[in-house]
N, CA, C and O atoms as a GROMACS GRO file, in nm:
protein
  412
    1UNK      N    1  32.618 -12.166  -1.626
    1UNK     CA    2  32.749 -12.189  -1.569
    1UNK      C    3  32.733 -12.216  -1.420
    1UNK      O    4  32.676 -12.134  -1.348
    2UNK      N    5  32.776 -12.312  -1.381
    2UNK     CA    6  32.765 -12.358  -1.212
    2UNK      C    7  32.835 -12.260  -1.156
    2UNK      O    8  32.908 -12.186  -1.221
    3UNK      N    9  32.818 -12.252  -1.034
    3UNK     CA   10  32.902 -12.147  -0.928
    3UNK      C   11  32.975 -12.257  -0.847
    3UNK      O   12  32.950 -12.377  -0.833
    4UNK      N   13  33.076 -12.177  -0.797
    4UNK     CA   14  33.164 -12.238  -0.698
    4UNK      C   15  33.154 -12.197  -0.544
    4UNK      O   16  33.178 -12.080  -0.516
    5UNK      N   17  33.119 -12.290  -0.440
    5UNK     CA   18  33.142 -12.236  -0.309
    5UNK      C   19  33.226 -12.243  -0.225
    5UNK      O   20  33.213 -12.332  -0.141
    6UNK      N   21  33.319 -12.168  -0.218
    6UNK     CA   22  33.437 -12.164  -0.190
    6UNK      C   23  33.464 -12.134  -0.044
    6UNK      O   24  33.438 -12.019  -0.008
    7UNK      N   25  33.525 -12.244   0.072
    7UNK     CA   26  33.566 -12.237   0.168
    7UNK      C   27  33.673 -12.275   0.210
    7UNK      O   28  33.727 -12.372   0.158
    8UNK      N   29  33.727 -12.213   0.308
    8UNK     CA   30  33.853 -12.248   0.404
    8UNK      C   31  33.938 -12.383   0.315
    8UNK      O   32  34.040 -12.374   0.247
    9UNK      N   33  33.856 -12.506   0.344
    9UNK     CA   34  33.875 -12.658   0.327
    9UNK      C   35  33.895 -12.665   0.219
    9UNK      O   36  33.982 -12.746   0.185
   10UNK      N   37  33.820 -12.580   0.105
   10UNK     CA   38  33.774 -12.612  -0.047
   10UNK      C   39  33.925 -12.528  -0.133
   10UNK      O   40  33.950 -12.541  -0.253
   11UNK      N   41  33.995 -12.456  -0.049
   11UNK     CA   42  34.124 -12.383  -0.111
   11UNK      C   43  34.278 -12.490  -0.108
   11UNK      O   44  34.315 -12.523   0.004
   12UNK      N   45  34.330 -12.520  -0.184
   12UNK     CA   46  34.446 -12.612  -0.194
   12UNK      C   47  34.515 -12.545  -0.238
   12UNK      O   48  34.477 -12.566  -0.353
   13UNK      N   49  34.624 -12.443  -0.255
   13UNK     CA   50  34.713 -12.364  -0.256
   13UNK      C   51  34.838 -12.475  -0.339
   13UNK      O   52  34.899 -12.576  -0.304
   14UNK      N   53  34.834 -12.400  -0.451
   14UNK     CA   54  35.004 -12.449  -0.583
   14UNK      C   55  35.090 -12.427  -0.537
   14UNK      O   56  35.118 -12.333  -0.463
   15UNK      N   57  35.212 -12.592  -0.607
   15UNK     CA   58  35.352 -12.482  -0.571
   15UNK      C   59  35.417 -12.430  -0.432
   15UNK      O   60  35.418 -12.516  -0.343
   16UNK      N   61  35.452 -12.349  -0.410
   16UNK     CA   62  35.552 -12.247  -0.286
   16UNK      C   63  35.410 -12.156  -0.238
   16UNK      O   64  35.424 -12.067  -0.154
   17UNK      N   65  35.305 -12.178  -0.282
   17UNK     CA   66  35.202 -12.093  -0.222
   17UNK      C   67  35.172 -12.112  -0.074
   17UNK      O   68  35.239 -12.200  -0.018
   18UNK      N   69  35.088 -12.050  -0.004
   18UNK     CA   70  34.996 -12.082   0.143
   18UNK      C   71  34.926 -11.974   0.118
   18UNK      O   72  34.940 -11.872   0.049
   19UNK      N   73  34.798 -12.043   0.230
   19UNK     CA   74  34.676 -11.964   0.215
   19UNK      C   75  34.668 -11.953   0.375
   19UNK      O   76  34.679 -12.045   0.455
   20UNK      N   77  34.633 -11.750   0.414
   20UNK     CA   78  34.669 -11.693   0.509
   20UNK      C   79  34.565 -11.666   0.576
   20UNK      O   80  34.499 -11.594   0.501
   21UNK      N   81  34.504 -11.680   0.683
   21UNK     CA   82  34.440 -11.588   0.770
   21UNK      C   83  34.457 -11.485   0.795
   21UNK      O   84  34.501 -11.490   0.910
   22UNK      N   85  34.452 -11.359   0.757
   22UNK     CA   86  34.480 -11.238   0.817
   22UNK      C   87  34.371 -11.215   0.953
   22UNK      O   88  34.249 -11.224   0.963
   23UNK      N   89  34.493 -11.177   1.061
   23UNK     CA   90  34.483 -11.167   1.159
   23UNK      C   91  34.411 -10.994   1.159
   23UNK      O   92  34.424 -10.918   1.063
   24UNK      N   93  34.333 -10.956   1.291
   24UNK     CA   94  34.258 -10.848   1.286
   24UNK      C   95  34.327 -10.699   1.289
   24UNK      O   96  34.425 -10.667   1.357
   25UNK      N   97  34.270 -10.636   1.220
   25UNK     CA   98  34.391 -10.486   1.254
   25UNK      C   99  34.346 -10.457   1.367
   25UNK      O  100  34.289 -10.543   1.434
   26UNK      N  101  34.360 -10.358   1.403
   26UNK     CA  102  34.378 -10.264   1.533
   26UNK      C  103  34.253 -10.182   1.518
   26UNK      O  104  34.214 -10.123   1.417
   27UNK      N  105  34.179 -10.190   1.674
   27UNK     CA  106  34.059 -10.116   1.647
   27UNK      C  107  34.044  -9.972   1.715
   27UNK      O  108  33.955  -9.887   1.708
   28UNK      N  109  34.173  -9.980   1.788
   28UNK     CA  110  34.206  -9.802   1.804
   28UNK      C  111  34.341  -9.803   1.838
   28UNK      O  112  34.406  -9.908   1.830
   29UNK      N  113  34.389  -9.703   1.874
   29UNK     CA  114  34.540  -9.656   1.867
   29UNK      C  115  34.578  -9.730   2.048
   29UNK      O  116  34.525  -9.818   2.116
   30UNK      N  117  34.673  -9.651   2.064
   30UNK     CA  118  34.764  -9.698   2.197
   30UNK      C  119  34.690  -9.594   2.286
   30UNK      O  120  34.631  -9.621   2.391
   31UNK      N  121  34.699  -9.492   2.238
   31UNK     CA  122  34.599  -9.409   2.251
   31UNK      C  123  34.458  -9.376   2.351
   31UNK      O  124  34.427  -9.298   2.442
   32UNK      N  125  34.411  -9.461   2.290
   32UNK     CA  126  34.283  -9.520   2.305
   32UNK      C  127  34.185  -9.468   2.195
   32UNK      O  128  34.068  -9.502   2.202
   33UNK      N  129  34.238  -9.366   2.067
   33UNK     CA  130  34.135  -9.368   2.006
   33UNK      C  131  34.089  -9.426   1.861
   33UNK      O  132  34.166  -9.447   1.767
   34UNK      N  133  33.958  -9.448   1.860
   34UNK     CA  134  33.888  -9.590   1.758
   34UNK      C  135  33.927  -9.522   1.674
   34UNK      O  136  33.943  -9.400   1.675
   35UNK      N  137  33.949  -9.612   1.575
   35UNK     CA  138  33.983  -9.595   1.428
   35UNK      C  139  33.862  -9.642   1.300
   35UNK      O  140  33.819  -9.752   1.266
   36UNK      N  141  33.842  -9.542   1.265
   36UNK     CA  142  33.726  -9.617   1.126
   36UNK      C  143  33.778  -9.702   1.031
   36UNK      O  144  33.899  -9.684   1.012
   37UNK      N  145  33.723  -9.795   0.962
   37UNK     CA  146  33.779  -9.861   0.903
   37UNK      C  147  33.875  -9.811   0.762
   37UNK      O  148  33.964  -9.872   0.702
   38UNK      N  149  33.815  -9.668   0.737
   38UNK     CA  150  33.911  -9.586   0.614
   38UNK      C  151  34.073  -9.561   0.682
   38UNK      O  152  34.168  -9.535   0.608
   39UNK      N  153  34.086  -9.572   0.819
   39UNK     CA  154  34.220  -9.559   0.838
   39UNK      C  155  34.310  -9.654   0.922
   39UNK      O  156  34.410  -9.633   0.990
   40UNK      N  157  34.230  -9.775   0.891
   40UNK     CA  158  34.279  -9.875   0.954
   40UNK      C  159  34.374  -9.961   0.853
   40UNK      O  160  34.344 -10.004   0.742
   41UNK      N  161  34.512  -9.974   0.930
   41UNK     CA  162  34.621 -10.034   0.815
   41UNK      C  163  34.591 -10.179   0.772
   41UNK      O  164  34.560 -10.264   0.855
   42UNK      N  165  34.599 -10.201   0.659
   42UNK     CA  166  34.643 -10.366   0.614
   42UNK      C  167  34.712 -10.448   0.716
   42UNK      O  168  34.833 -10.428   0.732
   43UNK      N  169  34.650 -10.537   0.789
   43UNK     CA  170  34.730 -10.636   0.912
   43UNK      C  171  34.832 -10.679   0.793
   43UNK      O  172  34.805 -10.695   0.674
   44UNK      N  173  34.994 -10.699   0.876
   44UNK     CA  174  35.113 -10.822   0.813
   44UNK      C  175  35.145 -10.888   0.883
   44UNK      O  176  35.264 -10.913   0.904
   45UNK      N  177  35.000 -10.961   0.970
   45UNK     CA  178  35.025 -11.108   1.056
   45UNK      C  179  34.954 -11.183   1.022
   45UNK      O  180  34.858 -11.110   0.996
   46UNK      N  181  34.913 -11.311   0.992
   46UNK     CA  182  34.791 -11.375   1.019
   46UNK      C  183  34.868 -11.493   1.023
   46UNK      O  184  34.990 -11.487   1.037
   47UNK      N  185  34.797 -11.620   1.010
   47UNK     CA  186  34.816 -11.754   1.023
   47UNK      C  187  34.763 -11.855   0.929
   47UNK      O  188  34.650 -11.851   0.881
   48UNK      N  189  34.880 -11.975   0.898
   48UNK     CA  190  34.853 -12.026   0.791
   48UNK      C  191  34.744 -12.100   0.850
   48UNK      O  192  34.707 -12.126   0.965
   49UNK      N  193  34.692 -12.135   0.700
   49UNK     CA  194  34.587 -12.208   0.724
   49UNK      C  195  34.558 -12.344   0.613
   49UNK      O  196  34.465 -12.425   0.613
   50UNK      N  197  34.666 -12.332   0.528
   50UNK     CA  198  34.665 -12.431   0.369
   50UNK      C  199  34.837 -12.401   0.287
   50UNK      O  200  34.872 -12.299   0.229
   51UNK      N  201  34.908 -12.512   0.306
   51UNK     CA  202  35.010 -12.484   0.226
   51UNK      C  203  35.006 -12.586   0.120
   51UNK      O  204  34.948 -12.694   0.117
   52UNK      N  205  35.096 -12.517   0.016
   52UNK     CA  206  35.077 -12.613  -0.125
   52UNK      C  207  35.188 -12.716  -0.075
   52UNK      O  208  35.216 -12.735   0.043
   53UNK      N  209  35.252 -12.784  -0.190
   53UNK     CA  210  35.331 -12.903  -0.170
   53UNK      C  211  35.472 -12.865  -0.193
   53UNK      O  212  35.550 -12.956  -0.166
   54UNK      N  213  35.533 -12.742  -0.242
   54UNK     CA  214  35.660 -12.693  -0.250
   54UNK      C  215  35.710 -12.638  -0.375
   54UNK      O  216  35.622 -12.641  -0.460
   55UNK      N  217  35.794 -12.601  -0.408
   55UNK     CA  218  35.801 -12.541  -0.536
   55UNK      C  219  35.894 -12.652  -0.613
   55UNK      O  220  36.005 -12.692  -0.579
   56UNK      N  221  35.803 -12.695  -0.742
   56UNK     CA  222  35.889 -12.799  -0.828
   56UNK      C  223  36.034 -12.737  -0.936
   56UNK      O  224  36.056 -12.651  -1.021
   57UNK      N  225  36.100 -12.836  -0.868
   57UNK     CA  226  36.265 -12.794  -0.931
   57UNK      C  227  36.296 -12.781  -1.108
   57UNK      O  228  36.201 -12.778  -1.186
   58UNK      N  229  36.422 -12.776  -1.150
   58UNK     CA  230  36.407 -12.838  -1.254
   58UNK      C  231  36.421 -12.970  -1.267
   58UNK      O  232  36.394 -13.007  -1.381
   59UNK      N  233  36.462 -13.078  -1.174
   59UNK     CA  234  36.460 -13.170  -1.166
   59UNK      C  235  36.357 -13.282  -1.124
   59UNK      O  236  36.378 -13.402  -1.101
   60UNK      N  237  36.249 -13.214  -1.122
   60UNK     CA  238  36.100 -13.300  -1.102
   60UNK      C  239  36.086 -13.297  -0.927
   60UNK      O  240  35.982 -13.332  -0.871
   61UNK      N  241  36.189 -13.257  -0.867
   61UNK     CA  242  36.185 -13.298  -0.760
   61UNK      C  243  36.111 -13.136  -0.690
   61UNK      O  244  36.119 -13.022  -0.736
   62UNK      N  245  36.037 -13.194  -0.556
   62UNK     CA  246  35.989 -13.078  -0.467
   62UNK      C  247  36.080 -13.004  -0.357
   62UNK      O  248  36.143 -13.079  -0.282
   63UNK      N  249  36.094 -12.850  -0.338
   63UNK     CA  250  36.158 -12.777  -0.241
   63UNK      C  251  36.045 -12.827  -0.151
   63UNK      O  252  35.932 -12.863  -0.184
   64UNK      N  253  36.109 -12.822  -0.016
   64UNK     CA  254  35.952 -12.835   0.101
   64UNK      C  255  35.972 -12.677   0.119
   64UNK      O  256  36.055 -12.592   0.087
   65UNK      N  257  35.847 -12.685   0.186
   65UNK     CA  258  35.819 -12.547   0.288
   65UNK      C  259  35.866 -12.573   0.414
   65UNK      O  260  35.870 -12.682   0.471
   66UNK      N  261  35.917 -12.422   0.472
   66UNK     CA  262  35.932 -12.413   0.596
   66UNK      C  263  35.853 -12.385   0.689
   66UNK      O  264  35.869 -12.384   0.811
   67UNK      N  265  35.760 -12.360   0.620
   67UNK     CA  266  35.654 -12.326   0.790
   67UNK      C  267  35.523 -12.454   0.736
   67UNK      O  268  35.514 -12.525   0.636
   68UNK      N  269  35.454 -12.440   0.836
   68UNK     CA  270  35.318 -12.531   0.882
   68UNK      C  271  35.235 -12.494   0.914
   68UNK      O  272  35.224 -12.387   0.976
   69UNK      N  273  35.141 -12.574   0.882
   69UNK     CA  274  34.967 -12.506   0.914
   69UNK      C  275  34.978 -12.478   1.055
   69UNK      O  276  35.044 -12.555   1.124
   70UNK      N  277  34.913 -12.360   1.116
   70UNK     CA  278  34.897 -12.322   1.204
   70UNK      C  279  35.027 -12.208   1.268
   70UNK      O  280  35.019 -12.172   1.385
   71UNK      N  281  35.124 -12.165   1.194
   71UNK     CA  282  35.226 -12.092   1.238
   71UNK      C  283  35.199 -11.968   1.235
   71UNK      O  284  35.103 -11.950   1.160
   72UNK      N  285  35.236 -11.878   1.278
   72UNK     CA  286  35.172 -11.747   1.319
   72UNK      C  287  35.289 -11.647   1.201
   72UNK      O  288  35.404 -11.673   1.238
   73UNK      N  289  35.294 -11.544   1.076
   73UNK     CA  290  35.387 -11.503   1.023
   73UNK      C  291  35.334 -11.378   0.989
   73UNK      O  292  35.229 -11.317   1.007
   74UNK      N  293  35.453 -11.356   0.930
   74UNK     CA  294  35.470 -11.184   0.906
   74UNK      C  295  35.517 -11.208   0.776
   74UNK      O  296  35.604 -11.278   0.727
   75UNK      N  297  35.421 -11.116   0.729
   75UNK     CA  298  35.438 -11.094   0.546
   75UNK      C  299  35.436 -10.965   0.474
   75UNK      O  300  35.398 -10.859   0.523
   76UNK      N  301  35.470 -10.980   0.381
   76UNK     CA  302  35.499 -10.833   0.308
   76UNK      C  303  35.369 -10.792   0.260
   76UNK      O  304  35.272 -10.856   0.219
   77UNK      N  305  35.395 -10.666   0.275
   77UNK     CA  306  35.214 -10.583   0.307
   77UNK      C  307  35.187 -10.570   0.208
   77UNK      O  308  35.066 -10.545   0.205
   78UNK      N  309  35.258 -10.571   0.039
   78UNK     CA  310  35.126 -10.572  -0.063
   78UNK      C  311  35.176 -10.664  -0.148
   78UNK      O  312  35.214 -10.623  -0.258
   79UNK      N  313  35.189 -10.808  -0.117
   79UNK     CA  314  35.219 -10.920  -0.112
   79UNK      C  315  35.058 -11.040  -0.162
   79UNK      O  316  34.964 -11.032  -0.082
   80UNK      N  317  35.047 -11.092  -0.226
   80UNK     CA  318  34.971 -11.169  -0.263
   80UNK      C  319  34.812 -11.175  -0.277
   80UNK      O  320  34.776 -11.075  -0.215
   81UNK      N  321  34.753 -11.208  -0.302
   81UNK     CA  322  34.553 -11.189  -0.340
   81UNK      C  323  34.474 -11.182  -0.217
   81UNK      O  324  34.466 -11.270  -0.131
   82UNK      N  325  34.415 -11.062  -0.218
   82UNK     CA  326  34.347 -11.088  -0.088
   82UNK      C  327  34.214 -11.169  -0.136
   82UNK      O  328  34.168 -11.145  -0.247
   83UNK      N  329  34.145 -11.277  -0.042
   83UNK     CA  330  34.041 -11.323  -0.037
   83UNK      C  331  33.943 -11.318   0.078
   83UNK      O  332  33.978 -11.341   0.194
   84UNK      N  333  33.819 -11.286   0.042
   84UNK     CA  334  33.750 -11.263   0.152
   84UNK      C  335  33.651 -11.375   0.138
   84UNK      O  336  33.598 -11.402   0.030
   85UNK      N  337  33.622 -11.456   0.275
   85UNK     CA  338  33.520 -11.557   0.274
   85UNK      C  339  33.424 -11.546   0.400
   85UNK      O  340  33.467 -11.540   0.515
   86UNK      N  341  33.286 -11.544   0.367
   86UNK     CA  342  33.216 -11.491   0.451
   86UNK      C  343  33.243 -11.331   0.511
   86UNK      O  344  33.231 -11.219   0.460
   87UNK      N  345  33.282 -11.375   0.631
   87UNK     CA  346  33.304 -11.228   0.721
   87UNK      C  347  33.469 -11.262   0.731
   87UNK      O  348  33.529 -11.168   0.784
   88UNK      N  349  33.548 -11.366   0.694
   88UNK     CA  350  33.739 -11.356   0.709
   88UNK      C  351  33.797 -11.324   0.629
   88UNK      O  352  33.781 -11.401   0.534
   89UNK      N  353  33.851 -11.261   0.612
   89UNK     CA  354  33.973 -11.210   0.508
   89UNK      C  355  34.106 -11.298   0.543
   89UNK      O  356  34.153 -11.314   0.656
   90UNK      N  357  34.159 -11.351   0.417
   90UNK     CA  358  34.254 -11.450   0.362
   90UNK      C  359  34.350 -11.359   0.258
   90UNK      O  360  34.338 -11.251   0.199
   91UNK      N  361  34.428 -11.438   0.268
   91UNK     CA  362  34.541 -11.385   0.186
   91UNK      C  363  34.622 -11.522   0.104
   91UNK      O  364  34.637 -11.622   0.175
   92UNK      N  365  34.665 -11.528  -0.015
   92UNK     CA  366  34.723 -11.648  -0.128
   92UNK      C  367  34.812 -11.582  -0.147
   92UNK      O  368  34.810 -11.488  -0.226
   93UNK      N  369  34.932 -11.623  -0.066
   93UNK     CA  370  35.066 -11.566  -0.164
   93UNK      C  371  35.194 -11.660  -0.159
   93UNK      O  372  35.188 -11.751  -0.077
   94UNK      N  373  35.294 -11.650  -0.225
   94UNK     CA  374  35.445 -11.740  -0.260
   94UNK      C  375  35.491 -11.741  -0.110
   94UNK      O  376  35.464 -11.670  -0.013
   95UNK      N  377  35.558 -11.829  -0.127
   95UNK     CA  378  35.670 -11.804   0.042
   95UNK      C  379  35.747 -11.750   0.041
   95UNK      O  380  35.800 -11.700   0.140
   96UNK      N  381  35.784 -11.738  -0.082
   96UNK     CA  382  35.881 -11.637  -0.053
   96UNK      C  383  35.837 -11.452  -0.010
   96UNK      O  384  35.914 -11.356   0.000
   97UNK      N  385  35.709 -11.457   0.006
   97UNK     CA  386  35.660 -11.315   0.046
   97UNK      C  387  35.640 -11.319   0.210
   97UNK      O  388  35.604 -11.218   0.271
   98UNK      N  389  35.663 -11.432   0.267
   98UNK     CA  390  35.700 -11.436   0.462
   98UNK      C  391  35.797 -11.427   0.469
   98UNK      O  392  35.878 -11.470   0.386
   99UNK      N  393  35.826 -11.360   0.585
   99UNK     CA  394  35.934 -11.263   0.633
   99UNK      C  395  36.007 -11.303   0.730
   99UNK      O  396  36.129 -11.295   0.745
  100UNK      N  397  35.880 -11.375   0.834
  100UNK     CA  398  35.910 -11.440   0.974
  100UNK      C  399  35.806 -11.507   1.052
  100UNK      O  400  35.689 -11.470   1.067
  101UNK      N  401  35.857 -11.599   1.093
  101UNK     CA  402  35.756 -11.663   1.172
  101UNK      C  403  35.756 -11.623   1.294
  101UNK      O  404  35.859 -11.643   1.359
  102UNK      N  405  35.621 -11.545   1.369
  102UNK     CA  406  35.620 -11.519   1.468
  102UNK      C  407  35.523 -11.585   1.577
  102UNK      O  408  35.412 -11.637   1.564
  103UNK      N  409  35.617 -11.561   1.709
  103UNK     CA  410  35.514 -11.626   1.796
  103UNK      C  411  35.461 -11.551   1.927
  103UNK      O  412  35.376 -11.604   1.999
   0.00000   0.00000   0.00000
């Protein structure tokens, strides 16, 4: 069975989907103190990086998306597949699981 090598470029996201960059958590408090990675929260920012083509109607026709590659958002924290490539962690989820686009 062949393997697949799967990168950034090589992901095309279905449908109302996008494919997320998760942005880095926090590597210590306000505080100032470091956090190990056992108590470091799930980031709900990152940035798109791949949106699909929209969600098909019943009428054949496509919803667009509202956001665009490169927009900075806020998503619901146990919200869609995490993917890890190389050393980045990605996230595949519906649009309807962004919350807000932040800048």
């Amino acid at each position: 069975m062949p393997s697949i090598a799967l990168s950034v470029s090589t992901v095309k996201p279905l449908g109302d989907r996008v494919f997320i960059k998760v942005s880095e958590s926090e590597e210590k408090t306000t505080g100032g103190i470091l956090l190990p990675d056992s108590a470091k929260e799930k980031p709900q920012v990152g940035e798109i990086v791949a949106v699909g083509l929209g969600k098909l109607n019943d009428n054949g026709t496509r919803q667009a998306i509202d956001i665009a590659v490169g927009d900075r958002v806020l998503y619901s924290k146990y919200a869609g597949t995490d993917i890890k490539l190389g050393t980045e962690e990605y996230v595949l989820l519906s649009e309807k699981d962004i919350l807000a686009i932040v800048s």
